[in-house]
C-alpha positions in Angstrom: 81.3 71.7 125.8 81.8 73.0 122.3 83.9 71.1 120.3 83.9 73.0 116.6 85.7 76.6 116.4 86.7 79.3 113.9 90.0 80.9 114.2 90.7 84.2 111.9 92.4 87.7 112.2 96.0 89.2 111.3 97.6 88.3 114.6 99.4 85.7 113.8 101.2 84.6 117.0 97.6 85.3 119.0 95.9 83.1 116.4 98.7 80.4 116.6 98.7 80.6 120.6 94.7 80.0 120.6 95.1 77.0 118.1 97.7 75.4 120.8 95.8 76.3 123.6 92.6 74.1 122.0 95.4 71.0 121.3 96.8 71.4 125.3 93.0 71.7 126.6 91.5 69.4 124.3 94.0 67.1 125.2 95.1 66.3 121.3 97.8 63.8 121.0 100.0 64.5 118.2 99.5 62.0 116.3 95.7 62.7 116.0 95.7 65.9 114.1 94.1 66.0 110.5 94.3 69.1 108.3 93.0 69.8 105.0 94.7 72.9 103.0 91.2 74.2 101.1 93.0 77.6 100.2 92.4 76.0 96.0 89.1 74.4 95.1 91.0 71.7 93.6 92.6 71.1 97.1 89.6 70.6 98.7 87.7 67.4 98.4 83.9 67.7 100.4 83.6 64.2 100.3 87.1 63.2 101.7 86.3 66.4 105.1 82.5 64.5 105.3 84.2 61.0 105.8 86.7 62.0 108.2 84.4 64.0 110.3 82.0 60.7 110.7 84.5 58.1 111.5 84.6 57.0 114.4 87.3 54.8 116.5 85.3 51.8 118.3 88.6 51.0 120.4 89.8 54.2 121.7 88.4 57.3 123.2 91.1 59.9 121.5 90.4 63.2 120.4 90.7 64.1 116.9 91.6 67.2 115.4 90.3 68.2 112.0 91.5 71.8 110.9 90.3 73.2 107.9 92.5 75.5 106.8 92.7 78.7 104.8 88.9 77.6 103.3 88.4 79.7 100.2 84.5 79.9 100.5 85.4 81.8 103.8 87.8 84.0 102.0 87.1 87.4 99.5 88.1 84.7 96.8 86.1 84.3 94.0 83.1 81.4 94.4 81.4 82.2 91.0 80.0 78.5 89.5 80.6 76.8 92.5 77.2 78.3 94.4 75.3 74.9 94.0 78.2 72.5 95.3 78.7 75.1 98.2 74.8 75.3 98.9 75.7 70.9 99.3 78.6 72.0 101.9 76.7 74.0 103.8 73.4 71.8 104.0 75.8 68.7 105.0 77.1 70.9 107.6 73.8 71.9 108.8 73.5 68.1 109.6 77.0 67.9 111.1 76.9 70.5 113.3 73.4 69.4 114.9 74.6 65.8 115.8 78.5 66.3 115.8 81.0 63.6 116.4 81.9 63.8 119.6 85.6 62.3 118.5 86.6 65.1 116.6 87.0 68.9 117.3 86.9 70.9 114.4 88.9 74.1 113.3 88.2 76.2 110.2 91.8 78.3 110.8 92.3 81.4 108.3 96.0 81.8 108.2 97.2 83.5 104.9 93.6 84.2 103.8 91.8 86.2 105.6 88.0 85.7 106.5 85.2 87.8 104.2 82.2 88.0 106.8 79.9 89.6 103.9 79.7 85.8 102.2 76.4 84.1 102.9 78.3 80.6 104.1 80.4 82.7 106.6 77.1 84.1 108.2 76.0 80.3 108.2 78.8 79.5 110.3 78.9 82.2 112.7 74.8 81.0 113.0 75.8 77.6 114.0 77.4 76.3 116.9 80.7 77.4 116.4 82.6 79.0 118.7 84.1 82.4 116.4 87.5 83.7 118.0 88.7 87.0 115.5 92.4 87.8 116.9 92.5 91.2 115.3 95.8 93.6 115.1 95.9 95.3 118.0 95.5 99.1 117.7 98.8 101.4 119.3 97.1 103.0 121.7 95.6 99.1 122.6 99.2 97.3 123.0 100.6 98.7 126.0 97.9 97.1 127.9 98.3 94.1 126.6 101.8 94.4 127.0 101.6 95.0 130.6 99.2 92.2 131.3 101.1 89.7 129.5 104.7 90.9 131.1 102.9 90.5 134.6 101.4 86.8 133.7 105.4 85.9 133.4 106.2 88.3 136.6 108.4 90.4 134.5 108.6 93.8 136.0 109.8 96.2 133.7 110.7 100.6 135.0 108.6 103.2 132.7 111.8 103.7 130.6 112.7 100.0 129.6 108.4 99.6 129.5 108.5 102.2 126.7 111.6 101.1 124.8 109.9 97.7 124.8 107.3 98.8 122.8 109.9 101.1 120.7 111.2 97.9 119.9 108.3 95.7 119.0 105.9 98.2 117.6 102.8 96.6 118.7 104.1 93.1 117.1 102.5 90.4 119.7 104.6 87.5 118.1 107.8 90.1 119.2 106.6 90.5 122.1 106.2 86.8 123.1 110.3 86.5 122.0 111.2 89.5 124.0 109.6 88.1 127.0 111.0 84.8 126.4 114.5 86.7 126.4 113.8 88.1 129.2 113.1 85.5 131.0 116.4 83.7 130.7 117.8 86.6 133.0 115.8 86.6 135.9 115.8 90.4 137.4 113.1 91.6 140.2 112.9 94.8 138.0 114.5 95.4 134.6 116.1 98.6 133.6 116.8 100.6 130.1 119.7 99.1 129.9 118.6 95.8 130.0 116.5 96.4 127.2 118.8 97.7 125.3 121.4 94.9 125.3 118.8 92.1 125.8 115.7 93.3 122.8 117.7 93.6 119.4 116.0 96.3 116.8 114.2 94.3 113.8 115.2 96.5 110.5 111.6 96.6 109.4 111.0 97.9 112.6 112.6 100.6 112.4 111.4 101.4 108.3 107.8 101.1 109.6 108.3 103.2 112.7 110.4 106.1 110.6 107.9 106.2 107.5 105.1 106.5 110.7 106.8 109.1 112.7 107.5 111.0 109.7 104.4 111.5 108.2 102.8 111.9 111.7 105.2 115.1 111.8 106.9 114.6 115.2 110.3 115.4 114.7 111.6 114.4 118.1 110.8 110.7 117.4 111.9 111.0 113.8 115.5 112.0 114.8 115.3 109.3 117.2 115.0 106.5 115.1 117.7 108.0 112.4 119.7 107.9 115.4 119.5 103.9 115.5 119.9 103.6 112.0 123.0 104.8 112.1 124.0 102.6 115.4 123.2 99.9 112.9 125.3 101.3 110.3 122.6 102.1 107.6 123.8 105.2 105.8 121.8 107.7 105.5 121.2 106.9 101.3 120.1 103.4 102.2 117.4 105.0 104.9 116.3 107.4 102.0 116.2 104.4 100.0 114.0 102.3 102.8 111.8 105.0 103.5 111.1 105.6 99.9 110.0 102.2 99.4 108.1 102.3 102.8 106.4 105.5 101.4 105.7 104.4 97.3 103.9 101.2 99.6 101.7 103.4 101.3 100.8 105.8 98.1 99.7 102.6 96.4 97.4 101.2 99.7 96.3 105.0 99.8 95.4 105.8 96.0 93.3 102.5 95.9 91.7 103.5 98.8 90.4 106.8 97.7 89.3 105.2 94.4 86.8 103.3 96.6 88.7 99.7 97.3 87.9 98.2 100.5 91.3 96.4 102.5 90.6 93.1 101.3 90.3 94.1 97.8 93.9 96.6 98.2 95.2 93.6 100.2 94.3 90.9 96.9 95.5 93.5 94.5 98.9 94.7 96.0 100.0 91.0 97.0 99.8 92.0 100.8 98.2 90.7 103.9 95.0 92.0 104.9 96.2 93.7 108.6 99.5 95.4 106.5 96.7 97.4 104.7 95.0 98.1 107.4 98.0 99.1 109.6 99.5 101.2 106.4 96.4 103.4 105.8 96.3 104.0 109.7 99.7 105.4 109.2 99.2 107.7 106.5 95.5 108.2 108.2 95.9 112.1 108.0 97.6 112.6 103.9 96.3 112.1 100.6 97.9 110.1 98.2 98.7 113.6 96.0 100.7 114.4 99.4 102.9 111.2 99.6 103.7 111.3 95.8 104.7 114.9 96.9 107.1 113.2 99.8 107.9 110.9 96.7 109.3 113.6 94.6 111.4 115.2 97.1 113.0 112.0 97.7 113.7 111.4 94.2 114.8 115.0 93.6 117.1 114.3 96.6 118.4 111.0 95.7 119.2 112.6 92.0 121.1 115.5 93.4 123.5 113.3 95.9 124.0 111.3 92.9 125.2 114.4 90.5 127.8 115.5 93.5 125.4 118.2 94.7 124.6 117.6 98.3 126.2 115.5 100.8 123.7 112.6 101.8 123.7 113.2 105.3 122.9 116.2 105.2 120.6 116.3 102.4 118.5 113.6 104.1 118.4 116.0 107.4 117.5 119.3 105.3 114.7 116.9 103.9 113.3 115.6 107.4 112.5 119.1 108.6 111.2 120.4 105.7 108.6 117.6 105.7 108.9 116.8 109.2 107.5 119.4 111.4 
């Protein structure tokens, strides 16, 4: 039974559920978890991991869980000057991993870093016997499925119209869906409705930004309209959704014109301050422009915002005008 693991991707709640599932199944008593935080180089002592892995308890069989967490030699951090110490690490671990404590399970977990599979010491580990789980972001077109199979696990039935405003809602977000479902579940139904969705799933704002900026630049009008039309059930006026998707947009020229200069995600990711799936899932959205054509998008919103300002256009319908110019 293997007993050492290595837990990355950008889903958090997916990544989060797996750790938990290893504590239930692994029978981990609370008490009995060790982590070290090796995001920093200083953070992490090699000596202090080593001891802790080899100790052993003569007067009780307990399981042990050491997680490793956010390790910076598994991350696109910088390891320049520390090959040699690393090169000890990985030899050490070598010796570990062939006659492994059978006390302890081990977990390297990347949370807020993620995992750089190009690095030699990654390759080592994925070599060994460790068990590799990568919860990616699931695609769009992938979430409905896994919507439906998790909804049916907790017999929630759902009709076609609350299914798709479900997924309106969450926009492919696992950790939402785990809270709608958990919502949903404190009013038992045998099938819910529209309705039930609507009072029961609120809107998340950023939601809403990411799904207008998406719909917009995809062209489809219908959808665009639509989620104006919620923004203004939550009372955002139309210059605060010009502001929003402004700053939604100026996001995605930056992730865009890094991208055509040659950056991978990791690097735009490390160099815009962002996670590592928000990069991926930005560029997916603006998949089909160039970043000349959202600084275009960008002018027409400043333009716009500069002539409701100077009392020439009402905002309303400024911000309308400017959807179907650009929208269809």
């Amino acid at each position: 039974m293997n007993r050492n693991f290595l837990i990355s991707g950008d889903d958090q709640y997916r990544k989060e559920a797996y750790l938990s599932f290893l504590k239930d199944t692994k029978e981990i008593k609370k008490g009995n978890i060790e982590i070290f935080d090796a995001a920093k180089v200083k953070d992490f002592n090699i000596s202090s991991f080593f001891h802790t892995l080899s100790k052993q308890s003569l007067f009780s069989d307990d399981k042990r869980l050491v997680i490793v967490k956010d390790a910076y030699f598994l991350s696109s951090l910088s390891i320049k000057g520390l090959e040699s110490e690393l090169d000890f690490w990985q030899k050490q671990m070598h010796e570990y991993l062939e006659n492994s404590n059978e006390q302890v399970v081990l977990v390297f977990y990347m949370d807020k870093l993620a995992l750089d599979g190009r690095k030699k010491i990654v390759k080592f580990l994925q070599a060994e016997k460790i068990e590799w789980q990568d919860f990616k972001a699931l695609k769009t077109w992938e979430f409905p499925q896994y919507a439906k199979e998790c909804l049916k696990k907790e017999n929630l039935y759902l009709s076609e119209a609350a299914f798709n405003e479900l997924l309106y809602r969450i926009n492919a977000d696992s950790m939402l869906l785990q809270k709608a479902i958990e919502l949903l579940k404190l009013v038992p139904s045998e099938e819910y409705n529209l309705q039930d969705i609507e009072e029961r799933i609120s809107y998340s704002l950023n939601v809403d930004i990411f799904s207008l900026a998406n719909v917009f630049l995809e062209k489809n009008l219908a959808k665009t309209w639509h989620i104006l039309k919620h923004m203004q059930k939550a009372n955002i006026d139309s210059q605060a959704q010009i502001a929003l998707l402004a700053s939604r947009i100026r996001n995605l020229y930056d992730m865009k014109q890094l991208s055509e200069l040659g950056y991978d995600n990791i690097s735009i990711a490390q160099k815009l301050k962002v996670k590592n799936f928000a990069v991926q899932k930005g560029l997916s959205a603006c998949l089909y422009q160039s970043s000349n054509q959202l600084l275009a998008i960008l002018k027409d919103l400043a333009d716009l915002d500069q002539n409701i300002k100077q009392g020439k256009i009402e905002a309303k319908l400024g911000f309308e005008q400017l959807i179907l110019r650009n929208g269809k």
